[in-house]
PQR file with spaces between the fields and no chain letter, atoms N, CA, C, O and H, PARSE charges and radii, in Angstrom:
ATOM       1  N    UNK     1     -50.534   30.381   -9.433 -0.4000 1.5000
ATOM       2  CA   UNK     1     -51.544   29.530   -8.864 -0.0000 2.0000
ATOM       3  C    UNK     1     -51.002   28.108   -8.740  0.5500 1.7000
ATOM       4  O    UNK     1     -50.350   27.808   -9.740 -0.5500 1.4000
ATOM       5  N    UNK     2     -51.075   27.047   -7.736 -0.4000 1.5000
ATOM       6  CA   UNK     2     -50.810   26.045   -7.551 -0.0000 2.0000
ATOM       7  C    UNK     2     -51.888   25.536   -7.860  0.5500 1.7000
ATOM       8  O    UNK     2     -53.031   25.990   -7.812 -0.5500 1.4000
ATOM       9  H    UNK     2     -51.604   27.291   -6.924  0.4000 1.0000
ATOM      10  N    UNK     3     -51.231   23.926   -8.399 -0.4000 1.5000
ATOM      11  CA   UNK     3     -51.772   22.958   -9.082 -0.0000 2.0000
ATOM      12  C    UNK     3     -52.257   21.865   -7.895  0.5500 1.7000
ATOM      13  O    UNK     3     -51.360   21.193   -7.385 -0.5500 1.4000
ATOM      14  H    UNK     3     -50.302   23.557   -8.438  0.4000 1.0000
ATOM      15  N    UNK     4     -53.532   21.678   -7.470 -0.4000 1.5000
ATOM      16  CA   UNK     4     -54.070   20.847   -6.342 -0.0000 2.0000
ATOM      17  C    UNK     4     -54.236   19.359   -6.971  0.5500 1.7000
ATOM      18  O    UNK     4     -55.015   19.246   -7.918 -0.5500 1.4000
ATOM      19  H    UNK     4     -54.260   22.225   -7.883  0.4000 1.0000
ATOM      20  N    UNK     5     -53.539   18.194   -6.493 -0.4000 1.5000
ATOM      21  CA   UNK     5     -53.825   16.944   -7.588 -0.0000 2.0000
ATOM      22  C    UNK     5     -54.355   16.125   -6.295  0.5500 1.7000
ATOM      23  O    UNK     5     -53.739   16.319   -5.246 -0.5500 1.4000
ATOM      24  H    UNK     5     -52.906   18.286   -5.724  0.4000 1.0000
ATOM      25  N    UNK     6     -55.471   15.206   -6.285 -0.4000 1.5000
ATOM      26  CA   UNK     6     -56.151   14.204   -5.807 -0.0000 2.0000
ATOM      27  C    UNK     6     -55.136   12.909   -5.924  0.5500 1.7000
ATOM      28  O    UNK     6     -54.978   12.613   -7.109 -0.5500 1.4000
ATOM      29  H    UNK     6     -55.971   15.048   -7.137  0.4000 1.0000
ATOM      30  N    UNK     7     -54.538   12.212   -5.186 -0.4000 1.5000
ATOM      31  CA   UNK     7     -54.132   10.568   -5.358 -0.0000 2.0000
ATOM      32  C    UNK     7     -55.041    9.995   -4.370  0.5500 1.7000
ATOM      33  O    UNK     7     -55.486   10.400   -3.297 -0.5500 1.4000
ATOM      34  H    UNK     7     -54.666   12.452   -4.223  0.4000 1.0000
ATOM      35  N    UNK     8     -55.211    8.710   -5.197 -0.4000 1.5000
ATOM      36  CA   UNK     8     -55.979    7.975   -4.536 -0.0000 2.0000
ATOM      37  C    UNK     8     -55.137    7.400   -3.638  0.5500 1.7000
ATOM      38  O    UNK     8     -53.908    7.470   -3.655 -0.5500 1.4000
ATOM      39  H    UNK     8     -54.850    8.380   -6.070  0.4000 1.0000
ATOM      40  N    UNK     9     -56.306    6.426   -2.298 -0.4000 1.5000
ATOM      41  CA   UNK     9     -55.487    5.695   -1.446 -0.0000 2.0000
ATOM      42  C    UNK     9     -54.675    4.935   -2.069  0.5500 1.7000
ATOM      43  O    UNK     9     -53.450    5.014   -1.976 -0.5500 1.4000
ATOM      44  H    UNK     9     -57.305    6.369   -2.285  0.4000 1.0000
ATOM      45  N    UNK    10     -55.530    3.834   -3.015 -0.4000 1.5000
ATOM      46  CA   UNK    10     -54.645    2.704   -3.429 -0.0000 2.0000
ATOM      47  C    UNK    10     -53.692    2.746   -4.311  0.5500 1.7000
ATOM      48  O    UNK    10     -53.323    1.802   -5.009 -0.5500 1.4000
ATOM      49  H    UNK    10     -56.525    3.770   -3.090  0.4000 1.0000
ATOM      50  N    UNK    11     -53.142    4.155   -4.308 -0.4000 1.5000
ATOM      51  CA   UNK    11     -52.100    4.414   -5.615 -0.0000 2.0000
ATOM      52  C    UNK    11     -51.074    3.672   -4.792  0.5500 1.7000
ATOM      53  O    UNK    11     -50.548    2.577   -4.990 -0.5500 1.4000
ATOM      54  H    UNK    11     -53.442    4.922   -3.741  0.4000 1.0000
ATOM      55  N    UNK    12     -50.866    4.894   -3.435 -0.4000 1.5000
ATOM      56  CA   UNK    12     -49.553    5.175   -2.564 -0.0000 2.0000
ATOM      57  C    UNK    12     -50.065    3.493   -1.688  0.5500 1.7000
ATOM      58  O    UNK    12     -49.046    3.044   -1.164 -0.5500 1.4000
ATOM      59  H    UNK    12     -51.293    5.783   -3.274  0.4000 1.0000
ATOM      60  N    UNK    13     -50.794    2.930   -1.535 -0.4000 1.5000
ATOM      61  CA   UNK    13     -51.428    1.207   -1.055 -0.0000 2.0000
ATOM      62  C    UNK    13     -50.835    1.346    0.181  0.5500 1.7000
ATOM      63  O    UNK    13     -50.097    0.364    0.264 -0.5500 1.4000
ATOM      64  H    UNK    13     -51.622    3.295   -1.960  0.4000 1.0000
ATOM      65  N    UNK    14     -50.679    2.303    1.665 -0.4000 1.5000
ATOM      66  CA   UNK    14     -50.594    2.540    2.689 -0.0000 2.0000
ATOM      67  C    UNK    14     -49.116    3.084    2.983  0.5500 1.7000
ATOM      68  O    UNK    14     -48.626    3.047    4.112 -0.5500 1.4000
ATOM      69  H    UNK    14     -51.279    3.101    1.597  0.4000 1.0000
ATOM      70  N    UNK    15     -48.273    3.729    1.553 -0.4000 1.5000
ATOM      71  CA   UNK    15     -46.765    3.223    1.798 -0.0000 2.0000
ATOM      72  C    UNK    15     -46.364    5.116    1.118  0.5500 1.7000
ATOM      73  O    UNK    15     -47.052    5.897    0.461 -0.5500 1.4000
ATOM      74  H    UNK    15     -48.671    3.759    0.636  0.4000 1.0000
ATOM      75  N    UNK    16     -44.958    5.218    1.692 -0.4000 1.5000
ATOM      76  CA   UNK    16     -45.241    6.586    1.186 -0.0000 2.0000
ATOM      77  C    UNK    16     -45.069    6.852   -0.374  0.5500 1.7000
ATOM      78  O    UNK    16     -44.600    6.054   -1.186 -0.5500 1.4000
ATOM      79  H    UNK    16     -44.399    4.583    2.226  0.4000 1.0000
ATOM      80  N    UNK    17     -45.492    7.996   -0.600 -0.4000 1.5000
ATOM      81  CA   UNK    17     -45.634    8.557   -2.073 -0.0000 2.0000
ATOM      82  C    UNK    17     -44.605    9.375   -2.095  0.5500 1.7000
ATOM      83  O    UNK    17     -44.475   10.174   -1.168 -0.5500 1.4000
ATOM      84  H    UNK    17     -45.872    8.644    0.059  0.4000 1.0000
ATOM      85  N    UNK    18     -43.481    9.331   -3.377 -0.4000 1.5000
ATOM      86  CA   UNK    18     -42.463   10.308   -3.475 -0.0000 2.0000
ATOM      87  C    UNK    18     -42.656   10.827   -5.137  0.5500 1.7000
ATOM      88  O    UNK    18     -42.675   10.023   -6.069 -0.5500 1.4000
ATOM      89  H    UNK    18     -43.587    8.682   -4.130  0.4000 1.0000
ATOM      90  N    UNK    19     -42.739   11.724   -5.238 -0.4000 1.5000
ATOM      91  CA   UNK    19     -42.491   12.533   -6.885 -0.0000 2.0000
ATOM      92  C    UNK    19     -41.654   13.390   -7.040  0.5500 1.7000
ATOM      93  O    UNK    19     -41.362   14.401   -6.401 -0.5500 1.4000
ATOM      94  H    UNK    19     -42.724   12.377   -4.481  0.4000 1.0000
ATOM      95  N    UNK    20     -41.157   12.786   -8.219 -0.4000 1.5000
ATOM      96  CA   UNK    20     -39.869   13.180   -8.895 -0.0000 2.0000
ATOM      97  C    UNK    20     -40.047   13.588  -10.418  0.5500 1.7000
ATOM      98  O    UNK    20     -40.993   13.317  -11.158 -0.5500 1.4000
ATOM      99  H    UNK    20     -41.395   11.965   -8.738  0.4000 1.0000
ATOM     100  N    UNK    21     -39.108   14.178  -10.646 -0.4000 1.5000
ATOM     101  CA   UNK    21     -39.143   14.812  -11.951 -0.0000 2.0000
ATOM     102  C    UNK    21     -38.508   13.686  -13.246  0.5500 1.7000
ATOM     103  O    UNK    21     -37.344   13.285  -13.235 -0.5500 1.4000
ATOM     104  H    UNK    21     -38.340   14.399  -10.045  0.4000 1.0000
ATOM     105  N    UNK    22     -39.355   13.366  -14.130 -0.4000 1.5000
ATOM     106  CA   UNK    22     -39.190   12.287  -15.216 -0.0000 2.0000
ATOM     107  C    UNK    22     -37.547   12.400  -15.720  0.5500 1.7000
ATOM     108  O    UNK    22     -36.974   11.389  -16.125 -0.5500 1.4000
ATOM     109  H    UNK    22     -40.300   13.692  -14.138  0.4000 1.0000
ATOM     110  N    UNK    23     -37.031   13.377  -15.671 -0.4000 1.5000
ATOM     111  CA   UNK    23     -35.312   13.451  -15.982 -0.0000 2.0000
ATOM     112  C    UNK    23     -34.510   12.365  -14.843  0.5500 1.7000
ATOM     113  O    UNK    23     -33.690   11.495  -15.135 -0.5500 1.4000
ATOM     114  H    UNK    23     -37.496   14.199  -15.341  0.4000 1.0000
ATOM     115  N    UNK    24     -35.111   12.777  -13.254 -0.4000 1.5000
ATOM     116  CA   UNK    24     -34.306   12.535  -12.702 -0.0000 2.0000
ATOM     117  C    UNK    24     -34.254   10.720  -12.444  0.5500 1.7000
ATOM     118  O    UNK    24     -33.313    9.982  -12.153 -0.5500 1.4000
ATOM     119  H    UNK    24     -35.777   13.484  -13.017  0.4000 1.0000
ATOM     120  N    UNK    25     -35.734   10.438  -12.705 -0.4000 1.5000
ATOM     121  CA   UNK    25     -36.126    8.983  -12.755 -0.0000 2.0000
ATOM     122  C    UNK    25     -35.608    8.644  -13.821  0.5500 1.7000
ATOM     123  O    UNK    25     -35.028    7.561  -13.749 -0.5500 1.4000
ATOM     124  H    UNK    25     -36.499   11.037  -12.941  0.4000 1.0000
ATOM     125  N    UNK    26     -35.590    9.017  -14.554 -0.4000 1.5000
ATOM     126  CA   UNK    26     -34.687    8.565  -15.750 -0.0000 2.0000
ATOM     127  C    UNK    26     -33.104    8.187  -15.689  0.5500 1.7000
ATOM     128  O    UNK    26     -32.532    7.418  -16.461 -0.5500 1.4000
ATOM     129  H    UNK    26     -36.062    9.897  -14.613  0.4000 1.0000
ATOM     130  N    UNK    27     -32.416    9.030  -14.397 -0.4000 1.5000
ATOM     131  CA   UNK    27     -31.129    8.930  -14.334 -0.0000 2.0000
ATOM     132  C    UNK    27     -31.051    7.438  -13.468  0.5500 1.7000
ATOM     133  O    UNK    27     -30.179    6.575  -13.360 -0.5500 1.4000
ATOM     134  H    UNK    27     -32.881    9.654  -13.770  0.4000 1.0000
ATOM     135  N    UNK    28     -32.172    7.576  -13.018 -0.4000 1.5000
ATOM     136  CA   UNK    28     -31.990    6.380  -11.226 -0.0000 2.0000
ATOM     137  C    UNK    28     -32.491    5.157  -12.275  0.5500 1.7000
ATOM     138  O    UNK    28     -31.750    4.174  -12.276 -0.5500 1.4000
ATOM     139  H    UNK    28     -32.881    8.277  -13.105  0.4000 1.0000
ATOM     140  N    UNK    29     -33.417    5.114  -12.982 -0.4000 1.5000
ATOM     141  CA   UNK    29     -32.992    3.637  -13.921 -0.0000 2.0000
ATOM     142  C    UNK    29     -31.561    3.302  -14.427  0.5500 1.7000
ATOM     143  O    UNK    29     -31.042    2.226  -14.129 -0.5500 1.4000
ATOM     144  H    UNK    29     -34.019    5.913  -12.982  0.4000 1.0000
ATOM     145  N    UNK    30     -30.958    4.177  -15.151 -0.4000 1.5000
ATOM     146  CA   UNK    30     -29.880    4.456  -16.004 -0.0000 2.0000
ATOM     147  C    UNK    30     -29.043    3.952  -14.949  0.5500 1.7000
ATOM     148  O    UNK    30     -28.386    2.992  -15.351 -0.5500 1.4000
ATOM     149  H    UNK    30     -31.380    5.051  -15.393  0.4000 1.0000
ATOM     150  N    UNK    31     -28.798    4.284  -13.596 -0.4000 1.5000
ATOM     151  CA   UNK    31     -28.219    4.095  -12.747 -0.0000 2.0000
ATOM     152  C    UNK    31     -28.248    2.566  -11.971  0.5500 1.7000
ATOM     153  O    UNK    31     -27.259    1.939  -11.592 -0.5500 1.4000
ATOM     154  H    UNK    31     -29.332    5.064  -13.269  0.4000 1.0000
ATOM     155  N    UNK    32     -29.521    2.205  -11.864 -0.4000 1.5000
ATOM     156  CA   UNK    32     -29.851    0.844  -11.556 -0.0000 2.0000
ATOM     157  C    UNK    32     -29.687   -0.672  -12.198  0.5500 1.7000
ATOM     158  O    UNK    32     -29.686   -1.839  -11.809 -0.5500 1.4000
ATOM     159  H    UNK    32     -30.325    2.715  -12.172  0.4000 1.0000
ATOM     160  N    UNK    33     -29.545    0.110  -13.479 -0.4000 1.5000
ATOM     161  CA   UNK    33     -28.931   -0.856  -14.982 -0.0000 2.0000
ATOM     162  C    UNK    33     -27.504   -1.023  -14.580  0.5500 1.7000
ATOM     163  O    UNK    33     -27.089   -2.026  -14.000 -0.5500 1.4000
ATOM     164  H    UNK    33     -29.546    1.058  -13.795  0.4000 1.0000
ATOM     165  N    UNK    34     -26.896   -0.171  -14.856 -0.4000 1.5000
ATOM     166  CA   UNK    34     -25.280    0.109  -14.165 -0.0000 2.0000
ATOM     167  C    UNK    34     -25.072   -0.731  -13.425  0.5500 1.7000
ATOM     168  O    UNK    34     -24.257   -1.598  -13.738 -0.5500 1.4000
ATOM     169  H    UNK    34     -27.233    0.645  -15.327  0.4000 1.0000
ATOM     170  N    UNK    35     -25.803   -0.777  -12.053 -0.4000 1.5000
ATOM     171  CA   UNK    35     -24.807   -1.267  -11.070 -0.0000 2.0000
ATOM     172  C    UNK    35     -25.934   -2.545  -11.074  0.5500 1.7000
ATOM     173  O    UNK    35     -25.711   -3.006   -9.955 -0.5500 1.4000
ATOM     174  H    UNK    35     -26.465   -0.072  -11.800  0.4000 1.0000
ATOM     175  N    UNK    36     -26.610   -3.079  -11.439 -0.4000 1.5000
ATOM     176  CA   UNK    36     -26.858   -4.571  -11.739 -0.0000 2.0000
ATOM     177  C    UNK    36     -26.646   -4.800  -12.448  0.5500 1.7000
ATOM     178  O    UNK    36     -27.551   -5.521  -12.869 -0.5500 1.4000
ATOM     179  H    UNK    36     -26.791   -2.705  -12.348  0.4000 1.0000
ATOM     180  N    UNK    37     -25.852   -4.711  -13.179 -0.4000 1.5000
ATOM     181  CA   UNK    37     -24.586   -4.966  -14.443 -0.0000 2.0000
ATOM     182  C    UNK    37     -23.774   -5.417  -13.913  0.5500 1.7000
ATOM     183  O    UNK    37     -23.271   -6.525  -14.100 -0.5500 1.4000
ATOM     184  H    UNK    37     -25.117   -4.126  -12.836  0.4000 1.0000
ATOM     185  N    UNK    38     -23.435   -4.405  -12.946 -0.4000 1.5000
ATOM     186  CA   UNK    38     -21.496   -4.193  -12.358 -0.0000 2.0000
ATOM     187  C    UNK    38     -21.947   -5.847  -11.247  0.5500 1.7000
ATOM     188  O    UNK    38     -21.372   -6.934  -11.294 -0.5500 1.4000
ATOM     189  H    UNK    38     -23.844   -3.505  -12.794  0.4000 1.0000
ATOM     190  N    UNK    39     -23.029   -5.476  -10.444 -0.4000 1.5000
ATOM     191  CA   UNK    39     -23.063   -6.652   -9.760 -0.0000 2.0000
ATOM     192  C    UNK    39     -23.086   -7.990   -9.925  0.5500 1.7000
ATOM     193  O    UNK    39     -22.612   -8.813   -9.142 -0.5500 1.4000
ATOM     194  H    UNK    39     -23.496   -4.593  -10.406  0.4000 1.0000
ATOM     195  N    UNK    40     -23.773   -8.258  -11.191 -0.4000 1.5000
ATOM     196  CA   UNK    40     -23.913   -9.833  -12.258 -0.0000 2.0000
ATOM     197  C    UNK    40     -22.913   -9.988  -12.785  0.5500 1.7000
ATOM     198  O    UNK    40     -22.673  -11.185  -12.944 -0.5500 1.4000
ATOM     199  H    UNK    40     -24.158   -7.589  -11.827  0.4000 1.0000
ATOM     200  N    UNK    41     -22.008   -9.194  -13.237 -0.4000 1.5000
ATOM     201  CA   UNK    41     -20.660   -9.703  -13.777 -0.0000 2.0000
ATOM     202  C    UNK    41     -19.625   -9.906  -12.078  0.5500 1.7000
ATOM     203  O    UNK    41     -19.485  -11.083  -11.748 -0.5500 1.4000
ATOM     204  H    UNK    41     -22.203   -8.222  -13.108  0.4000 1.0000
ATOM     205  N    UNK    42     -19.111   -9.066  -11.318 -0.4000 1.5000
ATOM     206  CA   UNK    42     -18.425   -9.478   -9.774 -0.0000 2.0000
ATOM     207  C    UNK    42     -19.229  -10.816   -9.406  0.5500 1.7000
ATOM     208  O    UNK    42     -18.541  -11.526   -8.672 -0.5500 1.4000
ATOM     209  H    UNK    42     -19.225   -8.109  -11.587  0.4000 1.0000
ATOM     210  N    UNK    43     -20.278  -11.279   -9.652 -0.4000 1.5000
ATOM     211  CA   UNK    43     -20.913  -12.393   -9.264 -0.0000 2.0000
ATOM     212  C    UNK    43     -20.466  -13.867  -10.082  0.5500 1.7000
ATOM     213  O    UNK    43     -20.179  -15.004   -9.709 -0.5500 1.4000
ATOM     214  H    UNK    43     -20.837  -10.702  -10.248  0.4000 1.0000
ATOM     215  N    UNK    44     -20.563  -13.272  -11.202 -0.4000 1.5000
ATOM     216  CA   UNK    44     -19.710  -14.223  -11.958 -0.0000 2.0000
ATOM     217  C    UNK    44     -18.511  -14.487  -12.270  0.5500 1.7000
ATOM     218  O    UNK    44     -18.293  -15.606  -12.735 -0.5500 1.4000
ATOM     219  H    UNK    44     -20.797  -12.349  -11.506  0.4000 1.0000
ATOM     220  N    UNK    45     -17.434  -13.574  -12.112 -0.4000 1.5000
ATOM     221  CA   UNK    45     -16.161  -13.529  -11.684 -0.0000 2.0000
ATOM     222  C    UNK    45     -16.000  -14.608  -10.524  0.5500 1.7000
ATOM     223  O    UNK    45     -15.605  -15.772  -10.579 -0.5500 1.4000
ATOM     224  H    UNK    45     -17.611  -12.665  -11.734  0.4000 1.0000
ATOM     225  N    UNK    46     -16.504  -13.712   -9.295 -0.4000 1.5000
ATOM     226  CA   UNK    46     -16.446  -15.054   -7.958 -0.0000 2.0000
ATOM     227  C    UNK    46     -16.813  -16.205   -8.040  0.5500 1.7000
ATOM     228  O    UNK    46     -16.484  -16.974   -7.137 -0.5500 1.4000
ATOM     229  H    UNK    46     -16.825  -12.766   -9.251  0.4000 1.0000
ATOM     230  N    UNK    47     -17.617  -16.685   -9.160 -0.4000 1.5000
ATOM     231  CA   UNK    47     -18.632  -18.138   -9.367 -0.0000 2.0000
ATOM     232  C    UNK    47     -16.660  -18.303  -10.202  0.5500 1.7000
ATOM     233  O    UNK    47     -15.746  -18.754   -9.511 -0.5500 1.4000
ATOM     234  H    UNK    47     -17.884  -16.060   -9.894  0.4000 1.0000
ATOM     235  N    UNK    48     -16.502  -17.989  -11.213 -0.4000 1.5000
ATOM     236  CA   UNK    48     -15.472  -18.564  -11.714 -0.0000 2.0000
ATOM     237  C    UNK    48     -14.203  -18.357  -10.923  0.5500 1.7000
ATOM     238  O    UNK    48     -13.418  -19.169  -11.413 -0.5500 1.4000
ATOM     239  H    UNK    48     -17.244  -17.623  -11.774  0.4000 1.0000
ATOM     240  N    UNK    49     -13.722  -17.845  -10.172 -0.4000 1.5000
ATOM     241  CA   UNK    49     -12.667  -17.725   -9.163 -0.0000 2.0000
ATOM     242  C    UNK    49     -12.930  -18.879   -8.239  0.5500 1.7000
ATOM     243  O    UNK    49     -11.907  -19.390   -7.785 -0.5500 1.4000
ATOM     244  H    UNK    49     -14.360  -17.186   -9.774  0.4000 1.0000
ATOM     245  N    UNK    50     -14.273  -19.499   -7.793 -0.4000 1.5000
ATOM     246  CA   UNK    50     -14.130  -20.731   -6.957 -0.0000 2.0000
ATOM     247  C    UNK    50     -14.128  -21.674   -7.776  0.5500 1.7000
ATOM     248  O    UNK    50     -14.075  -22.772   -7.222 -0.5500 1.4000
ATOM     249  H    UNK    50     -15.104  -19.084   -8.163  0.4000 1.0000
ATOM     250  N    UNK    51     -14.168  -21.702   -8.964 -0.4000 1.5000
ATOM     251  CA   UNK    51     -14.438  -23.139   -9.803 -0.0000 2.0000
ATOM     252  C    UNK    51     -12.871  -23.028  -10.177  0.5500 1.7000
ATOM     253  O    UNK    51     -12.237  -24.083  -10.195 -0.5500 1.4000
ATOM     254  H    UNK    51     -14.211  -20.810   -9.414  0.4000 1.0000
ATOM     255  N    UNK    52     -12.181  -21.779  -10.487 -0.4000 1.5000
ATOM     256  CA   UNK    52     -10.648  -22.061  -10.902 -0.0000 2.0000
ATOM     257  C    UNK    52     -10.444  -22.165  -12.065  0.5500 1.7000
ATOM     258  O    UNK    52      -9.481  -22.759  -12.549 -0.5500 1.4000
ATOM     259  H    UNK    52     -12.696  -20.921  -10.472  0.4000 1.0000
ATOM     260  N    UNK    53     -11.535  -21.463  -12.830 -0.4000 1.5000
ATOM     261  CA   UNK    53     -11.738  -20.726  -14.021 -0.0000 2.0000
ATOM     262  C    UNK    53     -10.876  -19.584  -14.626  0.5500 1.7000
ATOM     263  O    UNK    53     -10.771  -19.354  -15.831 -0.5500 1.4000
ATOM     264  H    UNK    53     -12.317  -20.980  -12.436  0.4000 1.0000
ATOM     265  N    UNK    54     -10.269  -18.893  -13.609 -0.4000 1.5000
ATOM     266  CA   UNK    54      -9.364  -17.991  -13.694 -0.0000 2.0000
ATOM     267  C    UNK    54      -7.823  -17.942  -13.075  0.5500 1.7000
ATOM     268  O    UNK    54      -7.297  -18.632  -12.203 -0.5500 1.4000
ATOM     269  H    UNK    54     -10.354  -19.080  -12.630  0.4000 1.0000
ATOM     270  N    UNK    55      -7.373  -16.973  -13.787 -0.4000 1.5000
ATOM     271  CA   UNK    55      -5.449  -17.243  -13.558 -0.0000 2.0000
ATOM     272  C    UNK    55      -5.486  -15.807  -12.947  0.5500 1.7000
ATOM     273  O    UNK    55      -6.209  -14.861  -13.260 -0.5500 1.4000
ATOM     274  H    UNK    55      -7.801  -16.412  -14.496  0.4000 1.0000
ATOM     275  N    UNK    56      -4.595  -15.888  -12.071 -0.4000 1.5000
ATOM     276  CA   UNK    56      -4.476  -14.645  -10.592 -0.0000 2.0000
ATOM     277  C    UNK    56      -2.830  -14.441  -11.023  0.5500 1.7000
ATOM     278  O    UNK    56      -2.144  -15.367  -10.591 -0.5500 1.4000
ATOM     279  H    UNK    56      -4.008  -16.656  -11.817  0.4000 1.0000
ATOM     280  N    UNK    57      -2.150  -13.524  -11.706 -0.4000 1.5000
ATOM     281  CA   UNK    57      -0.811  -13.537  -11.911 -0.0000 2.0000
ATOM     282  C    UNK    57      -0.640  -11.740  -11.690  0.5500 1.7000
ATOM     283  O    UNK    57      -1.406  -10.815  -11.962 -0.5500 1.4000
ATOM     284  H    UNK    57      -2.708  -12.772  -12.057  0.4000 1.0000
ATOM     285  N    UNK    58       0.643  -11.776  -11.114 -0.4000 1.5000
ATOM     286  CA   UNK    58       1.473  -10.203  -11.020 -0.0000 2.0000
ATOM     287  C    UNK    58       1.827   -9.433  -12.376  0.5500 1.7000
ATOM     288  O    UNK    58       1.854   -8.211  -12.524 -0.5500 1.4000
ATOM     289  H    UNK    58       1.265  -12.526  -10.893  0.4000 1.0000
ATOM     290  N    UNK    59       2.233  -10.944  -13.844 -0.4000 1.5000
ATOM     291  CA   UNK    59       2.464   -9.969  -14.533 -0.0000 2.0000
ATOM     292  C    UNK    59       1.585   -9.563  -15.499  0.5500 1.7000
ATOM     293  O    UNK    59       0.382   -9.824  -15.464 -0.5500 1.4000
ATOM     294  H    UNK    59       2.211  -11.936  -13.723  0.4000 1.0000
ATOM     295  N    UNK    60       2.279   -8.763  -16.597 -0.4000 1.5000
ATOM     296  CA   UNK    60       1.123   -7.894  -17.322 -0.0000 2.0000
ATOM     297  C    UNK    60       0.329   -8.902  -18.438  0.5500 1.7000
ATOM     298  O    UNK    60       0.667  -10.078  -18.568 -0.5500 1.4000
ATOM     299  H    UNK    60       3.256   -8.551  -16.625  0.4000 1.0000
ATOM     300  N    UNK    61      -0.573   -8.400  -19.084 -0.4000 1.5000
ATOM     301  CA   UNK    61      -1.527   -9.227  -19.789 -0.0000 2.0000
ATOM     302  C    UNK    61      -0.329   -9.483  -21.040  0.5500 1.7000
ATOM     303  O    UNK    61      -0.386  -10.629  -21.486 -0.5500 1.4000
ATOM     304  H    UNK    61      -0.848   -7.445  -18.979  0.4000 1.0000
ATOM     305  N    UNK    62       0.202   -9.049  -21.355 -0.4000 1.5000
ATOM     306  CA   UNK    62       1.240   -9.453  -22.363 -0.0000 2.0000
ATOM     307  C    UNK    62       2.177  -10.771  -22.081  0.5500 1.7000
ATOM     308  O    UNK    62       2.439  -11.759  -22.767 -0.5500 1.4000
ATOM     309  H    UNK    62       0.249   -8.118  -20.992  0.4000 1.0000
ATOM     310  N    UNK    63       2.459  -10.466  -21.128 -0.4000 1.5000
ATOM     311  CA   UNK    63       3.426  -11.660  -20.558 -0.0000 2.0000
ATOM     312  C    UNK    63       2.863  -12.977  -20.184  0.5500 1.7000
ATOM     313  O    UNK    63       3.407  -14.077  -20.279 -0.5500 1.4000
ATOM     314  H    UNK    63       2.247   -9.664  -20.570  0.4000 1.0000
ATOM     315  N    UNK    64       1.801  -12.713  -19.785 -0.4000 1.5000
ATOM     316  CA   UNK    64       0.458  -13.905  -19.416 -0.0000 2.0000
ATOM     317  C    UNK    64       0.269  -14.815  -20.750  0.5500 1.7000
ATOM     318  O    UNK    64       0.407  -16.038  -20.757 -0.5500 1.4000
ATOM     319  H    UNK    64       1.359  -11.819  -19.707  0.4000 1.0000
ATOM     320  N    UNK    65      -0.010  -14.156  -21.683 -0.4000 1.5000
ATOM     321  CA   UNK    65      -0.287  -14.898  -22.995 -0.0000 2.0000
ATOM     322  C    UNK    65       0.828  -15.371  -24.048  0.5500 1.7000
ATOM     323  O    UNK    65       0.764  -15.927  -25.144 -0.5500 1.4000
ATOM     324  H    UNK    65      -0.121  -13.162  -21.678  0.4000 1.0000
ATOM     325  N    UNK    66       1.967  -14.871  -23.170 -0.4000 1.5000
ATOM     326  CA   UNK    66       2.948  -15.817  -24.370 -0.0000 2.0000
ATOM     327  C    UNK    66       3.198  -17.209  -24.506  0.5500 1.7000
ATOM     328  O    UNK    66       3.912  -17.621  -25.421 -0.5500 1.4000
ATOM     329  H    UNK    66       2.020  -14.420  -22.279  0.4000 1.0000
C-alpha cells in the first residue's frame, strides 16, 4: 500500500519540492562543508599571493627552509 502525504502550499512557497533520503542529505551537507572549506582557504591563499605573503619556489620544502 502506498503512503499518500498532503504538503502544504507554503511548504514548497511556489518553488519545486525535492525529497531525498536523510543518508543522502546527509552526504550533500558533508559535501558542502568540504568544498566551502576548500573554497575559503584558495581564497585566502590568493588574498595572500597578492599581498606577497607567500614564496613561489621550484625547490623542495627542505631546501626552502634552510
Amino acid at each position: 500500500m502506498r503512503t499518500v502525504m498532503t504538503i502544504p502550499k507554503n511548504l514548497a512557497d511556489g518553488d519545486d519540492l525535492i525529497v531525498i533520503s536523510k543518508k543522502r542529505y546527509e552526504q550533500l551537507q558533508k559535501h558542502l562543508r568540504e568544498v566551502s572549506d576548500a573554497l575559503g582557504k584558495i581564497s585566502r591563499g590568493e588574498k595572500e599571493l597578492r599581498e606577497g605573503k607567500t614564496r613561489i619556489t621550484t625547490k623542495s620544502l627542505k631546501e626552502l627552509y634552510r
